[in-house]
C-alpha positions, 0 to 999 in steps of 0.5 A, spaced: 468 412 489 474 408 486 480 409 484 478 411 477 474 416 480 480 419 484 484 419 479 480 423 475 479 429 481 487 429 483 487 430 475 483 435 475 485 439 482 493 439 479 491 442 473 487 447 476 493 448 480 498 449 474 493 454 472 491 458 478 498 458 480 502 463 475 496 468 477 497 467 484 505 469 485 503 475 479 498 478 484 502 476 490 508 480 487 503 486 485 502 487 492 508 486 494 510 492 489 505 496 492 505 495 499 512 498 498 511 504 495 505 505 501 511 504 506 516 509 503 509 514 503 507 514 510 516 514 512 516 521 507 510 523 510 512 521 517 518 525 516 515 531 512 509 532 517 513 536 522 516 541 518 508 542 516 506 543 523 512 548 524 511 552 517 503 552 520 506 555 526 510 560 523 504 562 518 499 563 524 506 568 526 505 572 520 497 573 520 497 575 527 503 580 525 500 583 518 492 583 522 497 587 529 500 592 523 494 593 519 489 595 525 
């Protein structure tokens, strides 16, 4: 191939980049963004994940004293 031919591909390769490039950054930052929001979830349900196991455990309490009472 010649330079010629060359030019033609680098041009072309350029202006494909140019093109791609905006979308690319904006779903990189979309991704960013929701990658994010899963973090905060999984650190809110971390925390909250306890005290459902213990409002669980005091439930069972209930149930056991009500069923206890009612026989």
């Amino acid at each position: 191939m010649g330079v010629q031919e060359w030019g033609i591909i680098a041009g072309l390769f350029v202006a494909m980049a140019t093109l791609l490039l905006p979308w690319m950054f904006m779903v990189h930052a979309k991704l960013a963004v929701i990658s994010a929001a899963v973090e905060r979830l999984c650190e809110a349900e971390e925390k909250r994940a306890p005290r459902c196991i213990e409002h669980m455990g005091r439930l069972h309490d209930l149930e056991r004293r009500v069923s206890a009472l009612e026989t």
